[in-house]
C-alpha positions as CSV (number, residue, x, y, z in Angstrom):
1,X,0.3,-20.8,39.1
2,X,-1.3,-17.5,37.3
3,X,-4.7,-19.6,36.9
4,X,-4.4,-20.4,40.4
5,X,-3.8,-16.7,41.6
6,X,-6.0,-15.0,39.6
7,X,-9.8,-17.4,40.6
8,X,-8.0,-16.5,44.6
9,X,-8.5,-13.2,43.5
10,X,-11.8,-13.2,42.4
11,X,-13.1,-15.5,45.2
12,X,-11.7,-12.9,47.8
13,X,-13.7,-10.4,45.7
14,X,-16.5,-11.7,45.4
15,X,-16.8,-14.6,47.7
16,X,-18.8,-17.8,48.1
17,X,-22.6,-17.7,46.6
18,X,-21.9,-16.4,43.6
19,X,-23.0,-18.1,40.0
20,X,-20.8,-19.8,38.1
21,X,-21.7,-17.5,35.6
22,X,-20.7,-14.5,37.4
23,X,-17.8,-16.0,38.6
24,X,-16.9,-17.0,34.9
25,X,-17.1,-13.6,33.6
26,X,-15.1,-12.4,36.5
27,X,-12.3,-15.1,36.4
28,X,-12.1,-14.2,32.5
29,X,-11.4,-9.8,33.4
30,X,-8.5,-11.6,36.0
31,X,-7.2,-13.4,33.9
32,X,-6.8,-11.4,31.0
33,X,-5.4,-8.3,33.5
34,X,-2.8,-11.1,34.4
35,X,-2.0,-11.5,30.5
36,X,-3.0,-14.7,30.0
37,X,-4.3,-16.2,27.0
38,X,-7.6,-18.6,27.0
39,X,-11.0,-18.9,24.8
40,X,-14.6,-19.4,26.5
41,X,-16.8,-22.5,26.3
42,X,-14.0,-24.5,24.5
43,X,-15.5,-27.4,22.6
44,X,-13.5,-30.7,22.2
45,X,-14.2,-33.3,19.5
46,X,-15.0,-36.9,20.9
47,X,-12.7,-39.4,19.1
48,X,-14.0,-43.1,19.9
49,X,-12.0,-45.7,17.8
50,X,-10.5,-43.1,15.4
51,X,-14.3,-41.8,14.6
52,X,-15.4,-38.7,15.5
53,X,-19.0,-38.9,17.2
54,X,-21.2,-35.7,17.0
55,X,-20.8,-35.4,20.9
56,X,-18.4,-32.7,22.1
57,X,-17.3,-32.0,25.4
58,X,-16.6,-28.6,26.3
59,X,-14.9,-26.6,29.1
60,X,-15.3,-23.1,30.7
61,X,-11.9,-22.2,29.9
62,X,-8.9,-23.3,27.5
63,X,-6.1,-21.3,29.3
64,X,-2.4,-20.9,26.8
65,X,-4.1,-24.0,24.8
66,X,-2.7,-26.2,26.8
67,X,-5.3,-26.3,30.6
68,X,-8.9,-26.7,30.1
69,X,-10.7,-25.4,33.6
70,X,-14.1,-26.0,34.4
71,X,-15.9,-23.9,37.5
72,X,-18.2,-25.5,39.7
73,X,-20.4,-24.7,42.7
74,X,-20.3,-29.0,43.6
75,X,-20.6,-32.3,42.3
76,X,-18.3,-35.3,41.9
77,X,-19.7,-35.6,37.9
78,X,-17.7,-33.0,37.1
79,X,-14.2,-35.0,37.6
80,X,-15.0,-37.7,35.7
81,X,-16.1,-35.6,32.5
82,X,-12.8,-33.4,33.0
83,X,-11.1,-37.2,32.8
84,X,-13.4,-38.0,29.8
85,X,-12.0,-34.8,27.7
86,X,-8.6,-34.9,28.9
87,X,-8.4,-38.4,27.6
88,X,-10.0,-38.1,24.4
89,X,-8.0,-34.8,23.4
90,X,-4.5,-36.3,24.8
91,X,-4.1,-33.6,27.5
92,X,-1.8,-34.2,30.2
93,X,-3.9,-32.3,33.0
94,X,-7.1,-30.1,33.5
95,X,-8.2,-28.1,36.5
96,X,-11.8,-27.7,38.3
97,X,-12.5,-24.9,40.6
98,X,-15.5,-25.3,43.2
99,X,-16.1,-22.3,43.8
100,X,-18.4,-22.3,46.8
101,X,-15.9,-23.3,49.1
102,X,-14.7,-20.9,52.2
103,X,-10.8,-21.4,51.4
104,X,-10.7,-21.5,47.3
105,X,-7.9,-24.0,48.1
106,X,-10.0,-26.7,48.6
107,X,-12.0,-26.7,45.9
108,X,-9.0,-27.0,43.6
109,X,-9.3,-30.5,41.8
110,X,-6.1,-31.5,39.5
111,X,-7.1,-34.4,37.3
112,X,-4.6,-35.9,35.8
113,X,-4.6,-38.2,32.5
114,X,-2.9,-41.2,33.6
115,X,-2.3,-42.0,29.7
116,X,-0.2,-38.6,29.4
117,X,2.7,-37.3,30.9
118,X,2.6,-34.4,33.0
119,X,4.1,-30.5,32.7
């Protein structure tokens, strides 16, 4: 997984203590010298009932507009609003990245929309 491969990159760079808004910017050079394609602070509509509220829920990154990714240093909230916009935008899966962990590996949270089907 490119997304995958290019926050291990940057968290062996850089390592753990770093903002999330260092890590951001740094995740967003990797990504884009790996070629892919994403937009910043992507803002999704919230659709309750068929009406959309003024409320929007947003993620870090909106990678080949299909993955939004959100980074984190910790915190459980986090999943459940990833759930939340996944959801309410009919995405099949989004990705969180803690990024204070020793081993990036485990602080890679999948969540899943269990109303979706998956890649």
């Amino acid at each position: 997984m490119q997304v995958y491969e290019a926050a291990r990159e940057v968290h062996e760079q850089c390592g753990t203590g770093i903002s999330v808004a260092l890590f951001k910017s740094c995740l967003a050079h990797e990504m884009r010298l790996n070629g892919l394609r994403f937009r910043l602070d992507q803002a999704f509509p919230v659709v309750y009932k068929n009406v959309k509220l003024d409320h929007k829920l947003t993620a870090h990154f909106f990678v080949e507009d299909i993955l939004p990714l959100n980074l984190i240093q910790s915190g459980e909230e986090a999943a459940q609003e990833m759930l939340s916009l996944l959801r309410m935008n009919d995405l099949p899966i989004g990705l969180i990245i803690e990024i204070n962990k020793t081993q990036l590996v485990d602080g890679l949270i999948k969540i899943q929309n269990p109303l979706k089907r998956t890649l």
